[in-house]
N, C-alpha and C positions, 0 to 999 in steps of 0.2 A: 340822730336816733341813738338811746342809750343801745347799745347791742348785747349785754348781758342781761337786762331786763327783758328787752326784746326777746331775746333766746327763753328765757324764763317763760315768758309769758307765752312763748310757740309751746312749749314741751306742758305749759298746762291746759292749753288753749286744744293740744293735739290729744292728752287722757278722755277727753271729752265727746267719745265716738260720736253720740245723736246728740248730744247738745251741744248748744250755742256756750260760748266761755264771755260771762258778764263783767266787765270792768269800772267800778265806779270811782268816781273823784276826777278832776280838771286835770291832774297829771298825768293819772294812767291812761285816760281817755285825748288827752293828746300826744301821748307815744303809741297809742296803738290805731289812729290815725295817720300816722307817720310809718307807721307801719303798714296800713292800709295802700298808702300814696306810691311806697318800697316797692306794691303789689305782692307783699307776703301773707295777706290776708285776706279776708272778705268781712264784710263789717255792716253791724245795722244800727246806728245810731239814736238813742234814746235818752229817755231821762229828761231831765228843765236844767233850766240856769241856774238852780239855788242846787242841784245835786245831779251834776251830768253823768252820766253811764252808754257806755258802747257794749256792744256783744261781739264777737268775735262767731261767726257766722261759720265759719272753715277755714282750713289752710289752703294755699293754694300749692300749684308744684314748687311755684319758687318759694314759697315756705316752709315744704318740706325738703328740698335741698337746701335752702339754709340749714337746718336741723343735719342733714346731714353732715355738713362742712364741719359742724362743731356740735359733734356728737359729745362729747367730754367738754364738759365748760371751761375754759381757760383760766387758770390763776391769773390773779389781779397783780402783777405787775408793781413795783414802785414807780413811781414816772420818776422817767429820765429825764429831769429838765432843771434849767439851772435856776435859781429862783426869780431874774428877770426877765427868763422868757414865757411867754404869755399862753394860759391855758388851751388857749385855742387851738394854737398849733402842734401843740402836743396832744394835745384831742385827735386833729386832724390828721397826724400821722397813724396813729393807732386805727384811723378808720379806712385809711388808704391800704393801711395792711392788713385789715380783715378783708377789706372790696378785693385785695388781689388775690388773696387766698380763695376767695369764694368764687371770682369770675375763672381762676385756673381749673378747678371744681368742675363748674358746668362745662367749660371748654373740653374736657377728658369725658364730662357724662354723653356730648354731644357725639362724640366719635362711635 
């Protein structure tokens, strides 16, 4: 899951008091599936095969405590990585260290 887009699309998905927030194109409608699967949304899928579109239905709690972990969207970073090490894993760092940020979050909201 891209997580800045994702955070994007919480904070517009959240302006949206009584309506539903409609997302169309294959891209956005399969990160905000994925965002659905996170459980930080609720979701009602629409649209055809030649022009797919999701709504975004509500947030959930844990959509809004994402929102809250990163109230302030984080600067984007240069990747630290050396040029023959592989995207992936420097992806994969960067999301290990948003998951632990965000699980230490709930663990202090729980108390």
């Amino acid at each position: 899951m891209n997580l800045v887009y994702a955070h994007q699309l919480l904070v517009a998905a959240g302006q949206q008091r009584d309506r539903s927030f409609q997302v169309i194109g294959s891209s956005g409608c399969e990160e905000v599936q994925r965002m659905a699967a996170a459980g930080l949304v609720e979701i009602s899928i629409q649209g055809n095969r030649t022009e797919p579109a999701v709504s975004i239905e509500r947030l959930t709690d844990f959509g809004r405590t994402f929102l809250r972990a990163f109230a302030a969207p984080l600067p984007l970073a240069k990747e630290e990585r050396t040029p023959t090490e592989p995207r992936s894993a420097s992806c994969a760092a960067a999301v290990s260290k948003w998951r632990d940020k965000f699980v230490a979050m709930q663990m202090r909201e729980a108390r």
